[in-house]
N, C-alpha and C positions, 0 to 999 in steps of 0.2 A: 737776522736774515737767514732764511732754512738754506744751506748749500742743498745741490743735487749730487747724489750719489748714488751710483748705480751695481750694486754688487750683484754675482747671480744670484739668483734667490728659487730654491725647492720649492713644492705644493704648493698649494692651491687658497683663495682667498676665502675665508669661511662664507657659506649661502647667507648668512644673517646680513653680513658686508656689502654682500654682491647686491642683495636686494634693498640693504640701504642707499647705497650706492646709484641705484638706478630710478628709486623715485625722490633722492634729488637733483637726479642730473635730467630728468625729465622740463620740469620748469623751466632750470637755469638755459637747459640749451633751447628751449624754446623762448624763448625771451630775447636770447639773442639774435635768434635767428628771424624772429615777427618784426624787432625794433631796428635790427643792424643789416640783415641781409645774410644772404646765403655766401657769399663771396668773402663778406668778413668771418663769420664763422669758419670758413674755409682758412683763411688767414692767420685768426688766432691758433688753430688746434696748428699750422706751421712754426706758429715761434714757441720752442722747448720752455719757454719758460713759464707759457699759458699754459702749455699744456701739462706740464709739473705741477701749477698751484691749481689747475681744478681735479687733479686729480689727489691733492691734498683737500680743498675743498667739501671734495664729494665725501671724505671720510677714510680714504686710503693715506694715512699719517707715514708709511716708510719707506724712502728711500731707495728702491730696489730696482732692480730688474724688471719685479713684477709691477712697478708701475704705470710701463707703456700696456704691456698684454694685459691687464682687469680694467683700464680705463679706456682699450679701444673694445675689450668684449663687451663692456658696460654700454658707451657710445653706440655697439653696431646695434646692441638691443634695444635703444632707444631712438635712435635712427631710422632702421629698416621697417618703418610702417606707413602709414596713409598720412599722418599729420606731416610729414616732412616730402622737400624736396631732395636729401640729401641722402646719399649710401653711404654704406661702408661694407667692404669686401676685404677675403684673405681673414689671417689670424695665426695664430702661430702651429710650427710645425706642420702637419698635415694639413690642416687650415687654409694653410699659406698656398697649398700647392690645390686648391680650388678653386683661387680668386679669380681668373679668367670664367671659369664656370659662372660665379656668384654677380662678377661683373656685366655681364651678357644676361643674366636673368634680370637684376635691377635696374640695369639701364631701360629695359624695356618696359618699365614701370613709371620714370619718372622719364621721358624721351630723351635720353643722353647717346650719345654715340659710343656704344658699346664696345667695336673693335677700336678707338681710337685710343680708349680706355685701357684695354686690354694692353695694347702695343704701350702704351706711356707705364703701365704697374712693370711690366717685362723690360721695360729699359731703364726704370729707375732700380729693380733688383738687381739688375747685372752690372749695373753703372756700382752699387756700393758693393756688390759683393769682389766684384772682377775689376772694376776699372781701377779703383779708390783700395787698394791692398792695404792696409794698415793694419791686421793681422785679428779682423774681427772678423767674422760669418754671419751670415744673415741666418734667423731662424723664424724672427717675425716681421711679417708683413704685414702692411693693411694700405688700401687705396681710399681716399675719401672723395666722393665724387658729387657735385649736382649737376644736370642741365647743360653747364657752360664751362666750370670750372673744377678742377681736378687737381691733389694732392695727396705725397702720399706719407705714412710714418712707417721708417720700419727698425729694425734691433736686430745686433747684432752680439756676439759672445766671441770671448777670446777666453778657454779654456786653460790655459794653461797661467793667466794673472783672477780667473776667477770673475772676471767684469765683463759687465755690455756698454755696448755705445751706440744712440739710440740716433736717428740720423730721420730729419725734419726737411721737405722737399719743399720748393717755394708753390706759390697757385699757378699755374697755370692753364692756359685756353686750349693750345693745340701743346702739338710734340715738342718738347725742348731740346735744344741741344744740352750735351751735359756738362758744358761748362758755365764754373758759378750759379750749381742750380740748388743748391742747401738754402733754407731757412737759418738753418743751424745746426749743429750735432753735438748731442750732449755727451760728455765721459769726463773719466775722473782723473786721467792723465792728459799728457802729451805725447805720443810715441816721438824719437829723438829722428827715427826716418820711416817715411811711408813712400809708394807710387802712388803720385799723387795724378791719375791723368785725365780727371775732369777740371782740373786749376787751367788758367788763363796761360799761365806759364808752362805748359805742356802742350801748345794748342799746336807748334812746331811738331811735335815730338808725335802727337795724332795722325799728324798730315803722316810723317814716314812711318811710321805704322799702318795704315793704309796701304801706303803706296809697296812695302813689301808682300804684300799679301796680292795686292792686283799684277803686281809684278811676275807672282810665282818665284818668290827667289827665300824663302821664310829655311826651308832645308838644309842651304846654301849656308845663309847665314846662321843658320843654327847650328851647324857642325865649326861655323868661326867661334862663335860665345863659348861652342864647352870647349875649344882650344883653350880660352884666357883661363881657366880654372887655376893652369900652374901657373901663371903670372900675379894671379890674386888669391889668395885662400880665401878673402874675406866674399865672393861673388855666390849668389846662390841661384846654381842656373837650376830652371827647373828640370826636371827628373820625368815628367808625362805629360806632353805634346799630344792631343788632340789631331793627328793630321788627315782623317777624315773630315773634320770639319774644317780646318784649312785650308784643305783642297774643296770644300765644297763653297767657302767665303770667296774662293781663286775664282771659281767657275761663278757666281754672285756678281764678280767684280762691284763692292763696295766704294759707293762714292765721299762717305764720310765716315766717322771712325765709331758711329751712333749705329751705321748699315752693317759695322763689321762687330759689333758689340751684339746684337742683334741677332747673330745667326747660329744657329742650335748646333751645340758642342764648345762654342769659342766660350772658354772659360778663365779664371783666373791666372791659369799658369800658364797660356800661351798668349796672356796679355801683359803678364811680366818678362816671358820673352820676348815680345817683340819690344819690351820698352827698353829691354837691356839692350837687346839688337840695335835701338835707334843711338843709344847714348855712346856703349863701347865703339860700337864699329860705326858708324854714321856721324859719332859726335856730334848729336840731337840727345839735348839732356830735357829730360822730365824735371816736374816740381817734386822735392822730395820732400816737402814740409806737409804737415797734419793740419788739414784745416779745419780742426777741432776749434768752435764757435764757442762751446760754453763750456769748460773747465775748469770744478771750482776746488774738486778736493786738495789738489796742487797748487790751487791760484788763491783769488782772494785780494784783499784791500792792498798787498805788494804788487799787485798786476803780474805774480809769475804764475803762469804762463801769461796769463790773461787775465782782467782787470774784471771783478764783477761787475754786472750790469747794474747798478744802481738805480739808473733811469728807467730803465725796462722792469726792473722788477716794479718801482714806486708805480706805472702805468699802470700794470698787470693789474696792482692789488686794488688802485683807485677803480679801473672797470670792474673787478671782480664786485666789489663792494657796491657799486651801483646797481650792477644786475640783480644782485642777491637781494637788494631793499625791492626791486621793484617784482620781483616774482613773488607768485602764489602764494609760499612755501609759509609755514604756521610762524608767526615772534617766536616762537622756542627755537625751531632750526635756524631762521634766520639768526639771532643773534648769537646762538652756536658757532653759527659759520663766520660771522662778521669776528666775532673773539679770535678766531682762527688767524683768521686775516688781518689784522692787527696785531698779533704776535709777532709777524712775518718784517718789520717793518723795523 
């Protein structure tokens, strides 16, 4: 059974690759999408584990980083045409910071609600980069969208262990809130403490985060928190407060913690102050646990962290295997790929 591993990984995928790559993923994903629907497709590319084995599948055998970014570039170029109902927008680095652009052009291709669109890629970025601190950043993005239904993949790098952790969004209709809203997230650890404050168990911790922001009292209590410094060495208050944007979330007055997520300038480190603010002084504690879904480098048949997915992978490989008999694709590649896919197992 292949683990996923996710190291960063330099350059670029050679052209021979990329264009293998994409005239077999042209079939496979049509196939899926003429027999299963556009909603499933949307589905599958949410669970990491699909979206790992066609991205082994296709031809890209390693383990990397560069897994998500060559198999959503491959995707958007097979995607973004007249045979399909489905987009894809964003991309990494520079990329990423178009998607709004690219989203608003395609939606008006296939009738999708463009800004609604927009607003869900802007809340699911902010939500993993700002809300969810586990000490990754976001560099790639991508929204997958058709018609009705909308999901997004994006990755994330923590420079200084060298890894990414790739973070799979569930489908949805309209605007989600952000809790419990992962498919999954792949990495190759377990951080031992994160802010965790799109978990169930932060949903207290939300609310008063919020409510000092509407309040106008974030200053107040912020000159409390770097008080505790000498009582804790171990507290890491942040160091650059946004209060432009504070005061402009003040004057917003934010009804839920999605409205204050939302608002241009509120960033990572004045969403870790206001979570420290809720737990020190309020005694409203966050989730501090990692709700890393798929962890295999660490884990494994002991179930430490976490127990591989056996069942999900055996799923995986059984639809992989069907689609692949039933497309296009020449007995050479096909049974290429099927060998593959029986390795896995």
């Amino acid at each position: 059974m292949r683990e996923i591993y996710l190291p960063l990984h330099s350059g670029k995928a050679p052209l021979w690759l990329l264009n293998k790559m994409k005239k077999l993923a042209f079939p496979i994903v049509k196939l899926i999408i003429s027999e299963y629907g556009e909603k499933e497709f949307l589905e599958r590319i949410s669970n990491p584990i699909f979206f790992q084995s066609l991205s082994n599948v296709l031809g890209f055998d390693w383990n990397s980083s560069g897994s998500t970014t060559v198999l959503t570039s491959v995707l958007k170029f097979v995607l973004n045409r007249p045979d399909f109902g489905i987009r894809i927008a964003g991309g990494k680095g520079s990329t990423a910071l178009k998607t709004p652009e690219e989203v608003k052009k395609y939606s008006k291709e296939i009738g999708a609600d463009g800004e609604l669109i927009v607003k869900f890629s802007r809340l699911a970025a902010k939500s993993d980069n700002c809300a969810l601190i586990d000490g990754y950043t976001i560099y790639h993005h991508t929204v997958i969208f058709s018609e009705k239904y909308m999901t997004v993949v994006q990755q994330g790098m923590n420079p200084s262990t060298k890894m990414a952790r790739r973070y799979h969004w569930r489908v949805f209709r309209k605007l989600p809130t952000i809790e419990e809203i992962h498919g999954g997230i792949i990495s190759n650890r377990k951080e031992l403490e994160v802010i965790n404050m799109p978990s169930k168990d932060s949903r207290e911790a939300r609310r008063t985060c919020v409510d000092i922001i509407r309040d106008g009292n974030m200053r107040r209590e912020f000159r409390k928190l770097s008080g505790l410094i000498g009582v804790s060495g171990k507290l890491v208050i942040p160091r650059k407060i946004n209060w432009d944007a504070v005061e402009r979330a003040y004057d917003l007055q934010p009804e839920k913690f999605e409205d204050l997520l939302l608002v241009r300038g509120i960033g990572r480190e004045t969403i870790r102050a206001l979570a420290l603010i809720s737990d020190l002084i309020y005694n409203v504690e966050y989730d501090r646990q990692d709700p890393v879904k798929y962890s295999f480098a660490v884990g494994g048949k002991d179930g430490v962290p976490f127990p591989v997915r056996r069942d999900i992978y055996d799923e995986v490989i059984e639809f992989m295997e069907e689609v692949v008999r039933q497309t296009s694709l020449g007995e050479y590649e096909k049974l290429r790929i099927l060998k593959r896919l029986r390795s896995w197992k």
